[in-house]
C-alpha positions as CSV (number, residue, x, y, z in Angstrom):
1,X,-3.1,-13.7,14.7
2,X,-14.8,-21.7,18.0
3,X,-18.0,-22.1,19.6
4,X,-21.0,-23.8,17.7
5,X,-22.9,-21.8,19.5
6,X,-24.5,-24.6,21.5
7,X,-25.5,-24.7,25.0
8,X,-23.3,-27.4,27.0
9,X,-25.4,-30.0,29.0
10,X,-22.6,-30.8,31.7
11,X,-19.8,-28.9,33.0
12,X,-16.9,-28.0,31.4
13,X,-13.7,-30.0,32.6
14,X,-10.8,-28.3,34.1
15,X,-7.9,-28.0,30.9
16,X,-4.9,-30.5,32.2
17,X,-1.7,-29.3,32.1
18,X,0.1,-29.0,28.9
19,X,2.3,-32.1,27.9
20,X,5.5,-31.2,28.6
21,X,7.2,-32.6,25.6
22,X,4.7,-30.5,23.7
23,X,5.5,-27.3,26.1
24,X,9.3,-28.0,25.1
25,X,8.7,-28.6,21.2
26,X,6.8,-24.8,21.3
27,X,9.2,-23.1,23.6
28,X,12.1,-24.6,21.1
29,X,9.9,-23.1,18.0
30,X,9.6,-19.8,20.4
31,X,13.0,-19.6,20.9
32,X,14.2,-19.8,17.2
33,X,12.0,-17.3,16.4
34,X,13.2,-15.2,18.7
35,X,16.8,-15.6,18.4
36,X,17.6,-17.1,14.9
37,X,19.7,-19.7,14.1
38,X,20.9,-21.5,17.4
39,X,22.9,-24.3,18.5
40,X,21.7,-27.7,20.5
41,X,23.9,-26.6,23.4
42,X,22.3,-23.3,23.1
43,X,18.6,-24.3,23.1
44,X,19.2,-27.0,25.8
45,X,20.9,-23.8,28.4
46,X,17.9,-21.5,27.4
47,X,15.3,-24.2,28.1
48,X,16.9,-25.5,30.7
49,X,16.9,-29.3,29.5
50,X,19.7,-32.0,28.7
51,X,21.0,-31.5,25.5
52,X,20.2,-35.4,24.8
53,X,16.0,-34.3,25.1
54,X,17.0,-31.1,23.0
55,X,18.8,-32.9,20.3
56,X,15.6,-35.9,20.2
57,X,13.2,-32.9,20.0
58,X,14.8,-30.8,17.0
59,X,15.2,-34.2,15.4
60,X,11.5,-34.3,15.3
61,X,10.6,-31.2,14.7
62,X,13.0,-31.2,11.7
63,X,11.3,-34.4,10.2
64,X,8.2,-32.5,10.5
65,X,10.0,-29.7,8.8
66,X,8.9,-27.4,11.5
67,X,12.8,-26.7,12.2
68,X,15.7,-27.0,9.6
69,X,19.8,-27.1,9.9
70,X,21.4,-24.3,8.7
71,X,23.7,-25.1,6.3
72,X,27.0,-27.0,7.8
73,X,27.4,-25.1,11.2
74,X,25.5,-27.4,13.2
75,X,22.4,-24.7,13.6
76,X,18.5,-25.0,13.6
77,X,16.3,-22.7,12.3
78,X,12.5,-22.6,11.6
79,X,11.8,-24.3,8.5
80,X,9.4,-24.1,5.9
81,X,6.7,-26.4,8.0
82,X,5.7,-23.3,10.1
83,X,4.2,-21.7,7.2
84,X,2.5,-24.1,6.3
85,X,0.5,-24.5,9.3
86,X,-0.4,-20.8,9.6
87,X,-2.2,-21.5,6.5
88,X,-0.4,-21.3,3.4
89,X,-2.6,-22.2,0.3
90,X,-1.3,-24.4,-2.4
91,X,-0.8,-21.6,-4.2
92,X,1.4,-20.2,-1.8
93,X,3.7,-23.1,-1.9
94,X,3.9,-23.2,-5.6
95,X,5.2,-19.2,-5.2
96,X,8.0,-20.1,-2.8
97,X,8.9,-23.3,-4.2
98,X,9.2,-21.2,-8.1
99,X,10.7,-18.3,-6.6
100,X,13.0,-19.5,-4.6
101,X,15.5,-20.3,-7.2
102,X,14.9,-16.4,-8.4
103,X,15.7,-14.8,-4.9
104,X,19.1,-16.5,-4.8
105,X,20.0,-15.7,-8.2
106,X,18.9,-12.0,-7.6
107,X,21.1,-12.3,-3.7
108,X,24.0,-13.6,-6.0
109,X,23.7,-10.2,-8.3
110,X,22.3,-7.6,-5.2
111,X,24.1,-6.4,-1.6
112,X,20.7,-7.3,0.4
113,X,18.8,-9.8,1.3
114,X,16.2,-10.9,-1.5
115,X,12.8,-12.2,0.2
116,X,9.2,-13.1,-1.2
117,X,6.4,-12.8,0.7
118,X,2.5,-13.1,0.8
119,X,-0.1,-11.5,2.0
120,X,-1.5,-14.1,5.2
121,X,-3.1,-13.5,8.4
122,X,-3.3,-9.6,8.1
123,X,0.7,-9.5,7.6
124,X,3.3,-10.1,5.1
125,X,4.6,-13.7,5.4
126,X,7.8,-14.7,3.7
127,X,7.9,-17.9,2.2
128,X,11.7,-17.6,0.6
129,X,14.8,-15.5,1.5
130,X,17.8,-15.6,0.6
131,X,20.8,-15.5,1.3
132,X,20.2,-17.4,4.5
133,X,21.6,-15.6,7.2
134,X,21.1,-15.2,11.1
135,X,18.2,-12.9,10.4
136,X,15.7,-15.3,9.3
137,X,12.2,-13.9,8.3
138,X,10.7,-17.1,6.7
139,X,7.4,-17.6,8.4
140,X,7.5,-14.4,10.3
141,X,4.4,-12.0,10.0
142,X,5.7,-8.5,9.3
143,X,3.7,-5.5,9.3
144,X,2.3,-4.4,6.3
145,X,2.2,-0.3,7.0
146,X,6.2,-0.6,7.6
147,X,7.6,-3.1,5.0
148,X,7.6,-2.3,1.2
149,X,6.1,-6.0,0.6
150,X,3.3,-5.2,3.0
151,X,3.0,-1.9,1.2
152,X,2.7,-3.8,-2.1
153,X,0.3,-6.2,-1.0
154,X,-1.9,-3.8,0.9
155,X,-1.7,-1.4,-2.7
156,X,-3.6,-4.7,-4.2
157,X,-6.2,-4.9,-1.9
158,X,-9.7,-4.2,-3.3
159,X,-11.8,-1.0,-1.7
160,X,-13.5,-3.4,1.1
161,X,-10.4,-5.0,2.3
162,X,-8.2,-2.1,2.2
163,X,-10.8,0.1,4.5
164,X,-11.1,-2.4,6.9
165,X,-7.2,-2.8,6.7
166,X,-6.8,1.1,7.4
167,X,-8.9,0.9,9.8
168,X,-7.1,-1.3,12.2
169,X,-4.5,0.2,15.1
170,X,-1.0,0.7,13.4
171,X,2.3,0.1,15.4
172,X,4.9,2.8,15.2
173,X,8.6,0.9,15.2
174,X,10.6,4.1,14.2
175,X,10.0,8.1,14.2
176,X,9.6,7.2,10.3
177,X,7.2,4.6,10.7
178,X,3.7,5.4,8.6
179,X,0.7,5.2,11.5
180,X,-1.5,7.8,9.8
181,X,-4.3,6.2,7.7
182,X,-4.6,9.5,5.4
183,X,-0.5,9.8,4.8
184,X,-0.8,5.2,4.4
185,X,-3.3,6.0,1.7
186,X,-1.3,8.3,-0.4
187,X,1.7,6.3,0.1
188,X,-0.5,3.6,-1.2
189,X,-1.2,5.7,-4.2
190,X,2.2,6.1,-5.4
191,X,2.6,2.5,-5.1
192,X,-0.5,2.0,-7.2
193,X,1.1,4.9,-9.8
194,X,4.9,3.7,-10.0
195,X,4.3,-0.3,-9.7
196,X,6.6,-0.6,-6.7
197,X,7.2,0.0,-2.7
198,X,10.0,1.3,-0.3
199,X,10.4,1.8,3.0
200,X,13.3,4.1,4.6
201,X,13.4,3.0,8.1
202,X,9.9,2.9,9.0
203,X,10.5,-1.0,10.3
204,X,14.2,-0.6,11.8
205,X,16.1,3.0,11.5
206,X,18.8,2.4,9.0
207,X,17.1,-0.1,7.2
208,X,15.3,0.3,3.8
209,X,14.1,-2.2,1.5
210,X,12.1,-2.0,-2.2
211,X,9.5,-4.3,-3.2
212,X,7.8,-4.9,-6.4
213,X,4.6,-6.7,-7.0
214,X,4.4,-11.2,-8.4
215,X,1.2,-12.0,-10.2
216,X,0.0,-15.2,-10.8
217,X,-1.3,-17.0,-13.8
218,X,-4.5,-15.1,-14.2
219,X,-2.7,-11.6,-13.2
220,X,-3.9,-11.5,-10.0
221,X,-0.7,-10.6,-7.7
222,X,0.4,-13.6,-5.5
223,X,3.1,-11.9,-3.5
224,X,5.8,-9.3,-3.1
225,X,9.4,-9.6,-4.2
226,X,11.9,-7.7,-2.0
227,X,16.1,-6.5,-2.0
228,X,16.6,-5.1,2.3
229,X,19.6,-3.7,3.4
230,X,21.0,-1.1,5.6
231,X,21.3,2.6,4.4
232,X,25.1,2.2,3.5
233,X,24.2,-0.5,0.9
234,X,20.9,0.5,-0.1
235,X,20.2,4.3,-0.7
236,X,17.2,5.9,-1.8
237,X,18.5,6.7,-5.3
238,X,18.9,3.0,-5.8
239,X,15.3,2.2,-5.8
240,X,14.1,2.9,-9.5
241,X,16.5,0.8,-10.6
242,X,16.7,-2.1,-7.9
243,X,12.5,-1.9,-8.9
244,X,13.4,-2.4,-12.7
245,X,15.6,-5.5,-11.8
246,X,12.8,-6.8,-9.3
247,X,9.7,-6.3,-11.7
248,X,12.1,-8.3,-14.5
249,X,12.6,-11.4,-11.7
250,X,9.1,-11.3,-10.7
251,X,8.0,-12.1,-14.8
252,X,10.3,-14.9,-14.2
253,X,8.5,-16.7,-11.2
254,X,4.8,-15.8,-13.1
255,X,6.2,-18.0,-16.4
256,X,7.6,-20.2,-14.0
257,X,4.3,-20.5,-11.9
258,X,2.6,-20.6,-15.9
259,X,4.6,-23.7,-16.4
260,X,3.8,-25.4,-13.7
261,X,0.3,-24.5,-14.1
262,X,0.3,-25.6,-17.8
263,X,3.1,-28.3,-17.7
C-alpha cells in the first residue's frame, strides 16, 4: 500500500527508463520476498544475471540492511531495513529491538513460530520472528481480518478507524477466512472480552495461530505477540493457555520498553 496541486507551465518530460542496477536491486528484493531465503546461484538463474553482479548487489543491499545472511548456509533474506522504509516509527523499532529477545525465548519453550507485529500501512507488519526459518514474515504486510495479530490490532482500533477499516473489501484465502463485516465485528468483540486472538485456518487451511495484545509505556498497545503452527502442533484447546504464556511475555517487552524509556 503527490500533486501540490499546481498547474505545470511546460510539458511534462517522458520518465527514462529505470536504471538497471536499480531494476536488479528491486527484482532481487521481489524475489526474496517471494521465495524466502535463497542462494547467490539461485538469485543470479532467476534474474538471469552473472552471479559476480548478483553477489556485488546483495553485498549492497546487505550494508543497507535491506537483505540479511541467514545464519551459516550461505542464504539472503530481507532484513530488517525494509521495514524501516515502509515507515516504521521509532517506536516501532524500540518494540522489535525489546522483543526480540522475548520471541526467541518463547520459540525455545513453544512448537511454533513466535512473531511480533504492528499495525502499519492498513496490515499487520512483523518486526521479529523467530525461529528464523524459510518462511520469513519480517516486513511482510499480512491481513488483518485473517491473522490473530491483525485481529488484535484491529480489536484496538478506536470507533473511527475501525469503521473505516470494516469498511474496506476483505480477501477470502480459505473457506474459513472471515469476509463478513457483521461476523469480523463480533469476532472483534470476543477479542475485546477474552484479551486475545486466534485464527483456525482463515490465512492458510491447517494453519492456526494465537495472538495477544503489547502495550507500551502509557498502555496504549504497540503490537501483537503471536505462537503459528499447523493444526498437528497447535490445536484449538491449546489457545487459553498458549494466551496465558503470551500475555506474561508481552509484560516483559512493556518493562523492557519502560526501561528503555526511563533508563
Amino acid at each position: 500500500m503527490y500533486n501540490n496541486g499546481v498547474a505545470p507551465t511546460t510539458a511534462i518530460p517522458e520518465p527514462k527508463p529505470p536504471s538497471q542496477t536499480v531494476d536488479r536491486a528491486l527484482s532481487i528484493l521481489t524475489l526474496l520476498a517471494q521465495r524466502g531465503p535463497s542462494g547467490v546461484t539461485e538469485v543470479a538463474n532467476a534474474l538471469g544475471v552473472h552471479k559476480s553482479t548478483t553477489a556485488r548487489l546483495l553485498a549492497t543491499l546487505e550494508r543497507f540492511r535491506f537483505v540479511e545472511q541467514d545464519g551459516n548456509r550461505g542464504k539472503y533474506r530481507l532484513g530488517f531495513g525494509i521495514v524501516r522504509l515502509a515507515g516504521a516509527t521509532a517506536a516501532q523499532l524500540d518494540i522489535a529491538k525489546e522483543g526480540r529477545p522475548v520471541c526467541a525465548r518463547l520459540a525455545a519453550e513453544l512448537r511454533g513460530t513466535v512473531s511480533l507485529s504492528v499495525l502499519e500501512g492498513g496490515g499487520a507488519t512483523a518486526v521479529a520472528q523467530e525461529p528464523s526459518t524459510e518462511r520469513n514474515w519480517i516486513g511482510l504486510r499480512m491481513p488483518l481480518h485473517a491473522t490473530a495479530t491483525g485481529k488484535v490490532l484491529l480489536a484496538s482500533l478506536g470507533f473511527e478507524e475501525l469503521s473505516g477499516a470494516l469498511e474496506r473489501p476483505r480477501q477470502r484465502f480459505t473457506a474459513d477466512t472471515i469476509t463478513a463485516s457483521g461476523a469480523l465485528l463480533a469476532d472483534l468483540n470476543r477479542v475485546r472480552d477474552r484479551g486475545w486472538a486466534a485464527t483456525i485456518g482463515e490465512l492458510e487451511t491447517g494453519l492456526n495461530s494465537v495472538a495477544v495484545p503489547v502495550r507500551g509505556p502509557g498502555g496504549r498497545i504497540a503490537g501483537a505477540l503471536s505462537v503459528s503452527a499447523y493444526d498437528e502442533h497447535l490445536q484449538p484447546d491449546d489457545f487459553k493457555d498458549l494466551a496465558r504464556i503470551l500475555k506474561q511475555a508481552s509484560e516483559e517487552i512493556l518493562a523492557r520498553l519502560e526501561l528503555l524509556a526511563n533508563p
